[in-house]
LOSE-362951 format. One record per residue: residue number from 0; residue in three letters; x negated, y negated, z negated of N, C-alpha, C in turn. Coordinates in nm, 4 decimals, padded with zeros to 6 digits. Atoms other than C-alpha are relative to their C-alpha. Layout:
! LOSE-362951
     i    aa       n.c1       n.c2       n.c3      ca.c1      ca.c2      ca.c3       c.c1       c.c2       c.c3
   NUM   ALA          X          Y          Z          X          Y          Z          X          Y          Z
...
//
This chain:
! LOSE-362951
     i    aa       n.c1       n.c2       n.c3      ca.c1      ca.c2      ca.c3       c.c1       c.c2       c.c3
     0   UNK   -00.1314    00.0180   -00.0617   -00.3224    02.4724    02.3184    00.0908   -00.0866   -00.0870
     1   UNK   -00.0983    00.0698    00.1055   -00.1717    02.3285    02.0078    00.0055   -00.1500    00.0038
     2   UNK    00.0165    00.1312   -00.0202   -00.3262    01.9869    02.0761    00.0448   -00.0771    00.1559
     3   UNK   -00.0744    00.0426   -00.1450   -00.2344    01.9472    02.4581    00.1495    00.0259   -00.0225
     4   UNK   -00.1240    00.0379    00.0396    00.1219    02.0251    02.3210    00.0478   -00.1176   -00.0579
     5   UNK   -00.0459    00.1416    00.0652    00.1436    01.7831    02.0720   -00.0273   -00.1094    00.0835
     6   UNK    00.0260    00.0992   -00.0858   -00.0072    01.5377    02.3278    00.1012   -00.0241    00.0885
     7   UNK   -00.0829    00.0055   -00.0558    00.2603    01.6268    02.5458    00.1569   -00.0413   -00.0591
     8   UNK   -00.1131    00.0239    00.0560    00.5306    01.5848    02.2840    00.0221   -00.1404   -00.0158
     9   UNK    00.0447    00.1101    00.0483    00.3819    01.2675    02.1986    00.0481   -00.1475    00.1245
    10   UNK    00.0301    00.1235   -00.1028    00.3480    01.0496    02.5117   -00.0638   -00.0161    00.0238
    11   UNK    00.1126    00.1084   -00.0231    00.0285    00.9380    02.4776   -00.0846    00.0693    00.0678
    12   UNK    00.1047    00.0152   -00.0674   -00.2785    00.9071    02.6903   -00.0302    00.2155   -00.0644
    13   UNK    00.0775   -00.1305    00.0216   -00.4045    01.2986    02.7287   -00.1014    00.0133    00.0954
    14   UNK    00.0841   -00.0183   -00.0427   -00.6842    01.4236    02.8721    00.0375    00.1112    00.0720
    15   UNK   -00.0074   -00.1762   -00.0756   -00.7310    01.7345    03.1411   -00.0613    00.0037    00.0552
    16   UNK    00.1304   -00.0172   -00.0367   -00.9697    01.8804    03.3259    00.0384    00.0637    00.2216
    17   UNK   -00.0418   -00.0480   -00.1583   -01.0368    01.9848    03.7404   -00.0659    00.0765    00.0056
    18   UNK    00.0864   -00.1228   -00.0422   -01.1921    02.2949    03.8318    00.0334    00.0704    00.1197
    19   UNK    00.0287   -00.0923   -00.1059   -01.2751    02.5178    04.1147   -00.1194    00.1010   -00.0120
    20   UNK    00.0535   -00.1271    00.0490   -01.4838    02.7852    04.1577   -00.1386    00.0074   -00.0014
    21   UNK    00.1619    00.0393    00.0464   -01.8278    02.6085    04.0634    00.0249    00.0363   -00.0960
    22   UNK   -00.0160    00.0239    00.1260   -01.6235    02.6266    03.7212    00.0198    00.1402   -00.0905
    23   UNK   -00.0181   -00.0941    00.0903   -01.6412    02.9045    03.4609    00.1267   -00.0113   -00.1751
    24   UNK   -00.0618    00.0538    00.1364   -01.3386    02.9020    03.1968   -00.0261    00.1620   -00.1090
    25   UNK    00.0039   -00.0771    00.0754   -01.4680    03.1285    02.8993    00.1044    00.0750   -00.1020
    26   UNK   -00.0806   -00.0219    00.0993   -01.2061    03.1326    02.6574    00.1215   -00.1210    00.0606
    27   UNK   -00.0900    00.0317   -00.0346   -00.8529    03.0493    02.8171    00.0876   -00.0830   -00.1410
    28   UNK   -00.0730   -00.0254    00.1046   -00.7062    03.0419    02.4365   -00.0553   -00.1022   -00.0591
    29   UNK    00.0975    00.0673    00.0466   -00.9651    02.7599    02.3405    00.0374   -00.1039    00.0466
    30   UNK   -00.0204    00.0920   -00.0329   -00.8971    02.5170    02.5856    00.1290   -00.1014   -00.0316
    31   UNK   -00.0807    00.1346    00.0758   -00.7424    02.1653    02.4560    00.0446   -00.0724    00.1351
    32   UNK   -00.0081    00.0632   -00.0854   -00.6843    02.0510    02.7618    00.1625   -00.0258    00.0369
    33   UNK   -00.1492    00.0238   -00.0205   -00.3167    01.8742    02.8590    00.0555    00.0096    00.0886
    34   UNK   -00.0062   -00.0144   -00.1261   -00.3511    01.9394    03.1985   -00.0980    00.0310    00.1106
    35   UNK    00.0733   -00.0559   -00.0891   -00.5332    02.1265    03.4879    00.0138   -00.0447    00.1282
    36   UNK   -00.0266    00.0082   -00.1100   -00.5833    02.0258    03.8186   -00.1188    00.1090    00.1066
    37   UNK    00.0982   -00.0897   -00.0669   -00.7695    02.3135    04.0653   -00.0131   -00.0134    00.1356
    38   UNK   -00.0029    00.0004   -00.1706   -00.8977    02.2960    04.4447    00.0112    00.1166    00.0279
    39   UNK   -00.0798   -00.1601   -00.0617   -00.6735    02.5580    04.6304   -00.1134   -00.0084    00.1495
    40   UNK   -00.0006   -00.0329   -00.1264   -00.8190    02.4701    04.9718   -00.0940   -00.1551    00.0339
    41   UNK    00.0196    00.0999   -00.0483   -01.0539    02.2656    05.1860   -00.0118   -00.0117    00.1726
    42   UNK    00.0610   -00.0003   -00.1734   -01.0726    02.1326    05.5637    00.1541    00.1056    00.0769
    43   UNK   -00.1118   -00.0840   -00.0442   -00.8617    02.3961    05.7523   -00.0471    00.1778    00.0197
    44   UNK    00.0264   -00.1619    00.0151   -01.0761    02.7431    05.6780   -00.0400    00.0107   -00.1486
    45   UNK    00.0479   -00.0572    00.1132   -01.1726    02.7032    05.3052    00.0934    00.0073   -00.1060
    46   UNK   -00.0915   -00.0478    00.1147   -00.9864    02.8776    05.0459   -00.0916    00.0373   -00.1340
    47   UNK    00.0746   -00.0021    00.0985   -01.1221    02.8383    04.6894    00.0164    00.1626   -00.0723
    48   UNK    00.0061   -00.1534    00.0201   -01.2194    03.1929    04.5524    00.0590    00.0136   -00.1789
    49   UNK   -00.0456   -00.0479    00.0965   -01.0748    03.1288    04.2112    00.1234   -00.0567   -00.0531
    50   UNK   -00.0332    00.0829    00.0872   -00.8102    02.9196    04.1894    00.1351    00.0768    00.0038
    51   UNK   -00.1205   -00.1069   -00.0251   -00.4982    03.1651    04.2407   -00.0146    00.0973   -00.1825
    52   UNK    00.0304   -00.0741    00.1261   -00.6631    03.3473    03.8881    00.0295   -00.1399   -00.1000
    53   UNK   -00.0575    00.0728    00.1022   -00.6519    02.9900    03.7382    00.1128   -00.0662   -00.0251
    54   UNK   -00.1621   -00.0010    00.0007   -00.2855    02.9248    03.8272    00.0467    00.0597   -00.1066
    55   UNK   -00.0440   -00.1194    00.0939   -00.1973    03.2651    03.6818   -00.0466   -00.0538   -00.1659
    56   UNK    00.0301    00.0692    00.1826   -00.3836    03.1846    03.3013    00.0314   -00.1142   -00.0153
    57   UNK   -00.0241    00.1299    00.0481   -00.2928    02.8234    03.3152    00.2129    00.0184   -00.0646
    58   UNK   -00.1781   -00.0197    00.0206    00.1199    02.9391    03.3589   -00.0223    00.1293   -00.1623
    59   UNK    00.0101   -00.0712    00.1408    00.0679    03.2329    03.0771   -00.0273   -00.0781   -00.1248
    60   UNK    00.0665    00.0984    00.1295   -00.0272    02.9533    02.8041    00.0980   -00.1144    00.0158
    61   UNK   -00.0565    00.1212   -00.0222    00.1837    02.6777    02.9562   -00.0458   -00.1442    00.0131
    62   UNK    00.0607    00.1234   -00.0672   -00.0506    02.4645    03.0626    00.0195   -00.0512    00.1246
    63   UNK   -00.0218    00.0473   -00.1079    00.0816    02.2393    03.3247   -00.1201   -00.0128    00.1024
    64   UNK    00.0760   -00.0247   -00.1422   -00.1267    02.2928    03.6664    00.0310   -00.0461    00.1220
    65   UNK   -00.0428    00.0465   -00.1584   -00.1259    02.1182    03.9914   -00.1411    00.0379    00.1124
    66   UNK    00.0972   -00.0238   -00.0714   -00.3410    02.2055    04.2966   -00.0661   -00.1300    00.1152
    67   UNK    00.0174    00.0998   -00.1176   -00.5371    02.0027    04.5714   -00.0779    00.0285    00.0961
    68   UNK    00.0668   -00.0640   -00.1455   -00.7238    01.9807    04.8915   -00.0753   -00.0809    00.0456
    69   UNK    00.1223    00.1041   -00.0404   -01.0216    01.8324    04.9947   -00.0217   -00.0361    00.1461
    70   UNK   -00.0063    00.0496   -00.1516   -00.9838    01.6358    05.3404   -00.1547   -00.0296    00.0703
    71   UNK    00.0798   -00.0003   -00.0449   -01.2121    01.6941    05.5569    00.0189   -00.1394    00.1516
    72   UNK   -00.0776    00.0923   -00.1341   -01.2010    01.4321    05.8979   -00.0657    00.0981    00.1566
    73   UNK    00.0479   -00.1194   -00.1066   -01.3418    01.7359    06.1293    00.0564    00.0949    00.0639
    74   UNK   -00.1291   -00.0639   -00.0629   -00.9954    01.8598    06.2007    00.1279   -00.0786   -00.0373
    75   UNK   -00.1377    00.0851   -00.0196   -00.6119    01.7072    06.2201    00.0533    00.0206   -00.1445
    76   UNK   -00.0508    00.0202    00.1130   -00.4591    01.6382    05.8876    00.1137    00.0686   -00.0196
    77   UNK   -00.1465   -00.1078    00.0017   -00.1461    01.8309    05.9923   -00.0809    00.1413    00.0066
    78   UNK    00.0738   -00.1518    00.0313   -00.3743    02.1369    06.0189   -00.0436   -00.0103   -00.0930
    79   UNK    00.0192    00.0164    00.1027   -00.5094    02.0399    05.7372    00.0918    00.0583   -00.1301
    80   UNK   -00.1113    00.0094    00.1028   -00.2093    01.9928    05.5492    00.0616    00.1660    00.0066
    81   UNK   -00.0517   -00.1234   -00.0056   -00.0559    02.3474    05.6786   -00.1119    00.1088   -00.0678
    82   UNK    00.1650   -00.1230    00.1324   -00.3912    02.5547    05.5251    00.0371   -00.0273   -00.1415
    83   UNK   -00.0417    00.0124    00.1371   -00.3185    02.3847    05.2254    00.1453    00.0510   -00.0091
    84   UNK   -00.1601   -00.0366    00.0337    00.1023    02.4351    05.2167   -00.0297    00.1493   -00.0253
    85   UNK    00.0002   -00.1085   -00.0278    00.0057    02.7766    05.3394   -00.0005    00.1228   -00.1070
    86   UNK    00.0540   -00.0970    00.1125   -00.1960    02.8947    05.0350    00.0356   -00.0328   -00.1283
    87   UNK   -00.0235    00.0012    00.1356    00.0043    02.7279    04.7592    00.1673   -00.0294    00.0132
    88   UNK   -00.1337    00.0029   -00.0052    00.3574    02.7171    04.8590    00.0591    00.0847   -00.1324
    89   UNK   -00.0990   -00.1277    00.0969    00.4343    03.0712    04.6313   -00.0503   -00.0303   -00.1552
    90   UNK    00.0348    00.0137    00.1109    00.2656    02.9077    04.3543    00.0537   -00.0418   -00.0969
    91   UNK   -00.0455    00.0880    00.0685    00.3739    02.8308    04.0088   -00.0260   -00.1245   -00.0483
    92   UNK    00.0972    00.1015   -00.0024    00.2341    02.5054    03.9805    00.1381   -00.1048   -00.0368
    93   UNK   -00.1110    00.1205    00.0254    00.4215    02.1573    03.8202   -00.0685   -00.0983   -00.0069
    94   UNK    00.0170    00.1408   -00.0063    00.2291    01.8925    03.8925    00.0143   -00.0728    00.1412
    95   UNK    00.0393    00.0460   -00.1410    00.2086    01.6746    04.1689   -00.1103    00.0856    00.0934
    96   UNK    00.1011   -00.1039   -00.0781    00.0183    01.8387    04.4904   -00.1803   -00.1950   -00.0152
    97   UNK    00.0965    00.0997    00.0132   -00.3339    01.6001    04.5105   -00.0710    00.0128    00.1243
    98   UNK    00.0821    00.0657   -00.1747   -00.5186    01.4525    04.8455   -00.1473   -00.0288   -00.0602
    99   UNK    00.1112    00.0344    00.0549   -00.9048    01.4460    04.7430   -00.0718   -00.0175    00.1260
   100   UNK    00.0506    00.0811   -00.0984   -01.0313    01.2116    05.0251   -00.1073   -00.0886   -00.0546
   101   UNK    00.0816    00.1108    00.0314   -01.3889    01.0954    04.9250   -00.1535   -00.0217    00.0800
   102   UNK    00.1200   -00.0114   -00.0511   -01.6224    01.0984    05.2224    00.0533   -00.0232    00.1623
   103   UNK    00.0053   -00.0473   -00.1191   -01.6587    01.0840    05.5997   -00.0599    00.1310    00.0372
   104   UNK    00.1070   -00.1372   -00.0132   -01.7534    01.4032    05.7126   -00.1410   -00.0387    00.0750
   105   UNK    00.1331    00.0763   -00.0442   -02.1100    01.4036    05.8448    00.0229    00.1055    00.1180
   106   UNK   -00.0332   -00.0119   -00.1542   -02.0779    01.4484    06.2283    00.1009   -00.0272    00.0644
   107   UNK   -00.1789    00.0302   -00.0311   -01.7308    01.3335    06.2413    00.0745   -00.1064   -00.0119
   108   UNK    00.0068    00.1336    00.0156   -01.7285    00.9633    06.2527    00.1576    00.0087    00.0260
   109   UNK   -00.1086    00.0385   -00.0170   -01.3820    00.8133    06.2114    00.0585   -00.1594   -00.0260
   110   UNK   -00.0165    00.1654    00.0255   -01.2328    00.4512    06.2412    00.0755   -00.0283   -00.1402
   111   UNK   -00.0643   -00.0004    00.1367   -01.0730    00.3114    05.9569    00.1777    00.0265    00.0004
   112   UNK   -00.1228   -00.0467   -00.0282   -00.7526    00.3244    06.1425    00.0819    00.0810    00.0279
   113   UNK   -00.0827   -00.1567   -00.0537   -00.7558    00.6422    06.2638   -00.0070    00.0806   -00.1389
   114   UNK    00.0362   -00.0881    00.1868   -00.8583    00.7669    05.8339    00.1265   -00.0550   -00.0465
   115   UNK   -00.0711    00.0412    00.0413   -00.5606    00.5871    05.7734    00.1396    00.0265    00.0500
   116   UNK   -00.1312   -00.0815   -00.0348   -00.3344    00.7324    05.9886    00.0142    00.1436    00.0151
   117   UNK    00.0066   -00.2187    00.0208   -00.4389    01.1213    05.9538    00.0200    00.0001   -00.1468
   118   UNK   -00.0534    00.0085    00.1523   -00.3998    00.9996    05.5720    00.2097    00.0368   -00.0371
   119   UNK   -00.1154    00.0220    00.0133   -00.0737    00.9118    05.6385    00.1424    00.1035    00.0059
   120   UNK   -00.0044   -00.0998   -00.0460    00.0113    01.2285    05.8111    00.0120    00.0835   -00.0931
   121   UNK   -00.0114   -00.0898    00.1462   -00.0724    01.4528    05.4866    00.0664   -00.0443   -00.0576
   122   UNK   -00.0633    00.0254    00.0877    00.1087    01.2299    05.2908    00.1202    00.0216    00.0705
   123   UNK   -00.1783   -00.0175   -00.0655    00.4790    01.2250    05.4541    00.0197    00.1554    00.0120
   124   UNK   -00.0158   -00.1409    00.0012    00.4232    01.6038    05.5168    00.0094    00.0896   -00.1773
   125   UNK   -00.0325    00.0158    00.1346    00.3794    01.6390    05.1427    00.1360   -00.0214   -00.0467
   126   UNK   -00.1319    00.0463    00.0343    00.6679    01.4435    05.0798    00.1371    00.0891    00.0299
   127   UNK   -00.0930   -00.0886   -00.0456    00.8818    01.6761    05.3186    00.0093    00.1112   -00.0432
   128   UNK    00.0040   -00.1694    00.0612    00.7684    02.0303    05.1649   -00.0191   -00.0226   -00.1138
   129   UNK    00.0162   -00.0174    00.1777    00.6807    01.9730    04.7829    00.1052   -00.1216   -00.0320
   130   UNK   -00.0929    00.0757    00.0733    00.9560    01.6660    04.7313   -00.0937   -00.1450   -00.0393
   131   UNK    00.0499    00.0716    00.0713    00.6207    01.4260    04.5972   -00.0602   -00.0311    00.1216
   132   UNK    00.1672   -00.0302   -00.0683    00.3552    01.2640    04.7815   -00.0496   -00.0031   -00.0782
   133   UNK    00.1378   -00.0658    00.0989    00.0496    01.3712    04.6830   -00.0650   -00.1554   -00.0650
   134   UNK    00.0997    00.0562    00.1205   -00.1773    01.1873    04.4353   -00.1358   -00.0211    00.1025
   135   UNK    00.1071    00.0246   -00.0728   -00.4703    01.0162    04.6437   -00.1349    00.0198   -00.1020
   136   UNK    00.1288    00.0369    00.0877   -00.8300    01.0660    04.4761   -00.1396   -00.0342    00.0823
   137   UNK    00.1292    00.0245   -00.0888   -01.1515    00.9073    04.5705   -00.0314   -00.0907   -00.1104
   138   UNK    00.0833    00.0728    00.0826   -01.3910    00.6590    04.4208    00.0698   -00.1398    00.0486
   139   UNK   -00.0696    00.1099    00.0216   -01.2648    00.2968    04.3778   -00.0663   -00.1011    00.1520
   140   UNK    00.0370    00.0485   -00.0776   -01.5100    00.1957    04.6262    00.0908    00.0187    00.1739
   141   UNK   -00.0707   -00.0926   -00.1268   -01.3782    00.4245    04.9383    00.1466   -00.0802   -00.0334
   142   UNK   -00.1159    00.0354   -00.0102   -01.0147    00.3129    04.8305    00.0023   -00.1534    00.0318
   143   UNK    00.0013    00.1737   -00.0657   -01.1018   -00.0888    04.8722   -00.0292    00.0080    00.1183
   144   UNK    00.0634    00.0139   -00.1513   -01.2627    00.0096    05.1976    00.1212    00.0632    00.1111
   145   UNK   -00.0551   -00.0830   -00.0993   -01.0320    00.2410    05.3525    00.1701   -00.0372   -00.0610
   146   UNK   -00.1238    00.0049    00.0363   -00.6835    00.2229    05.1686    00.0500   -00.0801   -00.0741
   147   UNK   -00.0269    00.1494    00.1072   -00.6482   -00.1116    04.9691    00.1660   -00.0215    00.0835
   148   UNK   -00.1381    00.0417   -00.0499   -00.2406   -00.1877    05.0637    00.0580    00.0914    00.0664
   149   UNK   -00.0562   -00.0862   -00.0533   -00.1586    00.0964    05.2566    00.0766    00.0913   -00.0608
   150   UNK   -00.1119   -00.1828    00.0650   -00.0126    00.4264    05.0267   -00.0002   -00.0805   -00.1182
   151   UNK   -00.0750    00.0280    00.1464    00.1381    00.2039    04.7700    00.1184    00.0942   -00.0595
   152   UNK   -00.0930   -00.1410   -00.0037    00.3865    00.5079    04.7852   -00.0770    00.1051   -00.0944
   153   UNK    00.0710   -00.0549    00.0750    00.1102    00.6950    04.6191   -00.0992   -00.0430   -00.1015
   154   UNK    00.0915    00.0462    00.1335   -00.0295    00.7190    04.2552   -00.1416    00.0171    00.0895
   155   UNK    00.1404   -00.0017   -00.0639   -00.4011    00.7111    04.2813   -00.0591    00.0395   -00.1478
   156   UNK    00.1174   -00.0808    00.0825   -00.6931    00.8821    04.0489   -00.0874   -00.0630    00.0237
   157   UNK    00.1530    00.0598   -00.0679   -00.9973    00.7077    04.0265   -00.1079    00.1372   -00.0150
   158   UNK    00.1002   -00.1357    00.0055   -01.3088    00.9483    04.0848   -00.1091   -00.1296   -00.0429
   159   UNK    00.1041    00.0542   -00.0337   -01.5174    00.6877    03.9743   -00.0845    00.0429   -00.1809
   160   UNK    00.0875   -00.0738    00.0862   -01.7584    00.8653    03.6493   -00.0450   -00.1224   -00.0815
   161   UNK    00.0860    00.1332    00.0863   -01.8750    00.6220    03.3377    00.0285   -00.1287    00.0523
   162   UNK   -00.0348    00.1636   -00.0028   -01.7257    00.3164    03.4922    00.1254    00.0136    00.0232
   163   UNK   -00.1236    00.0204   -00.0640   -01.4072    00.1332    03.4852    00.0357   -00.0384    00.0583
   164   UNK   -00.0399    00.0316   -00.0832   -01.1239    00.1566    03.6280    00.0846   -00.1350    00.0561
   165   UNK   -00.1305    00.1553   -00.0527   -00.9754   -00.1628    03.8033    00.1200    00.0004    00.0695
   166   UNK   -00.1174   -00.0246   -00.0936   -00.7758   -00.0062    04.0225    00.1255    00.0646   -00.0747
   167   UNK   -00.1173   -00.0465    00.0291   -00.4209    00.0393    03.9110    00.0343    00.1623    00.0344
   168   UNK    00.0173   -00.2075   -00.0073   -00.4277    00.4762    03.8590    00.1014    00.0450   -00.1338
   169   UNK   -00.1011   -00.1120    00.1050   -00.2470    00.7090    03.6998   -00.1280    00.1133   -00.0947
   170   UNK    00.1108   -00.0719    00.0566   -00.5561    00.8986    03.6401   -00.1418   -00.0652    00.0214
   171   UNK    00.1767    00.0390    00.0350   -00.9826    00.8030    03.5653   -00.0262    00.1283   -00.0360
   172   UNK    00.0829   -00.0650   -00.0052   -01.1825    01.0738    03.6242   -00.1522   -00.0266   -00.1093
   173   UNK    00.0847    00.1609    00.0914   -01.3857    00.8949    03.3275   -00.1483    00.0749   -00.0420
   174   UNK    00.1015   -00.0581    00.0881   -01.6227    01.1559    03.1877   -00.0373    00.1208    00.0983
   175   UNK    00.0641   -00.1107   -00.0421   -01.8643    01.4793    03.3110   -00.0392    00.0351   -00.1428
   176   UNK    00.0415   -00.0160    00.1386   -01.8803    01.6271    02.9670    00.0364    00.1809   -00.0520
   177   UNK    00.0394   -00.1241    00.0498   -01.8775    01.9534    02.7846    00.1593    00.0128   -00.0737
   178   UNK   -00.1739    00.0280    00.0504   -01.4766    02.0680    02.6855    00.0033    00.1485   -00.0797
   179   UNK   -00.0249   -00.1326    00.0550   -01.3738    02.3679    02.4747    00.0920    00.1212    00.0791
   180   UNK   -00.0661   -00.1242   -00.1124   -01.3110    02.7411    02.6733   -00.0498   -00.0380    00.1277
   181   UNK    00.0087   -00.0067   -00.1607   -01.4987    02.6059    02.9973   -00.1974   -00.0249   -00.0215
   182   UNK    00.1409    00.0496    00.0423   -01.8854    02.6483    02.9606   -00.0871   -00.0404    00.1206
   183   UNK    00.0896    00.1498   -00.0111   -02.1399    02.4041    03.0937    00.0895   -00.1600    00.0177
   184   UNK   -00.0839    00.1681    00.0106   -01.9699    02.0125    03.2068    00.0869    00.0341    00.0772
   185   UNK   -00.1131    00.0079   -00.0769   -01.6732    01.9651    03.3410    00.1064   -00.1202    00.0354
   186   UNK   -00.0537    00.1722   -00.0249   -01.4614    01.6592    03.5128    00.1027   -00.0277   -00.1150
   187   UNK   -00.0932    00.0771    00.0935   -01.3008    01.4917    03.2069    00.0989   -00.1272    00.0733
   188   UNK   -00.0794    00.1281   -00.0138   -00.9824    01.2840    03.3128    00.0926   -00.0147   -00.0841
   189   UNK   -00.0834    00.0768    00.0698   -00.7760    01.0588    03.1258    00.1212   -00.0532    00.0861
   190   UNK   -00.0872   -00.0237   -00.0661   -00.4294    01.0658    03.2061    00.0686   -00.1823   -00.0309
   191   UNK   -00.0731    00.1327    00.0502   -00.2626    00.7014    03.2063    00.1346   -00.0065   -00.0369
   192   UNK   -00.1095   -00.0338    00.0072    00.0851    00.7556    03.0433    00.0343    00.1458   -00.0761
   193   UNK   -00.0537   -00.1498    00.0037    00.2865    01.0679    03.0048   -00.0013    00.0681    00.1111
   194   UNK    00.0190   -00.0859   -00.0701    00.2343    01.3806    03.1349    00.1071    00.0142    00.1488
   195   UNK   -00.1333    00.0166   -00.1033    00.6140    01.3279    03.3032   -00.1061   -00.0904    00.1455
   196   UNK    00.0618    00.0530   -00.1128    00.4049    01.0800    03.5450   -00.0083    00.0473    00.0804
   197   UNK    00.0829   -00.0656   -00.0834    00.2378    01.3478    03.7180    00.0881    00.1488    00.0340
   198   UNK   -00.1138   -00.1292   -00.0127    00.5298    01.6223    03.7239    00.0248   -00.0015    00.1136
   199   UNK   -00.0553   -00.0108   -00.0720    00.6491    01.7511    04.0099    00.1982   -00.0073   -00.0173
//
């Protein structure tokens, strides 16, 4: 904890990690990490089974925490978006909320115009209930294909693993690596900036 402080005091480039409930954190008291991001919710019936426990230990330590939601295109983005509000409204949470859009669903073909306007949809609804829009994440590829000029309104995360990033982000998802207090790998990102960036 002592080092994600000073990182935070600092300014500079920190690191933090994303988890859900593939993820095991062993030792809460261990982790160096400068920032957490957890999936609360995906689609419009899945609610992650641990991430309400990693809220709670992330706020007891003062590790800044933000949640997100994995878009599915197999239901309306405003239903979408309300599953998610639903299950993290009462939360203590200070980061930006996050949009993790990195797939077509499979049976659920969608144009690029219509992914771009159910996008659009989560985001402005965002904007109206948490104050931010959300933080787009996907792989660099998906964002040239689907959202190149459109949500200049929104930071962006690259998801793209061992390669860089070109795309102008706030965050690189850069590493799958092994972190202290979370045992086996876990998504290493590199934060571009200060932590303020990503504040709610």
């Amino acid at each position: 904890m002592f080092f994600a402080f000073l990182f935070n005091i600092l300014n500079i480039n920190a690191y933090g990690v994303d988890l859900s409930h593939h993820n095991k954190v062993t030792d809460w008291n261990s982790i160096t990490a400068s920032f957490i991001y957890v999936k609360a919710t995906e689609g419009t019936t899945h609610v992650d089974s641990k991430y309400r426990n990693f809220v709670a230990n992330a706020n007891k330590r003062n590790i800044p925490i933000g949640v997100y939601h994995f878009m599915t295109t197999s239901s309306s983005a405003k239903s979408q978006f309300y599953h998610f509000y639903k299950n993290t409204k009462k939360l203590n949470v200070q980061l930006i909320p996050v949009l993790d859009i990195e797939k077509i669903t499979k049976g659920y073909p969608i144009s690029k115009k219509k992914l771009q306007s159910e996008v659009r949809v989560f985001v402005n609804l965002c904007k109206k209930y948490y104050g931010k829009t959300p933080i787009i994440y996907c792989s660099q590829h998906f964002y040239m294909k689907y959202f190149f000029g459109k949500f200049s309104d929104c930071m962006y995360w690259c998801g793209d693993v061992n390669y860089p990033a070109l795309i102008n982000h706030v965050m690189h998802q850069k590493y799958i690596k092994k972190v202290p207090g979370i045992a086996g790998k876990v998504d290493y990102n590199v934060l571009n900036g200060s932590i303020k960036r990503i504040k709610l």
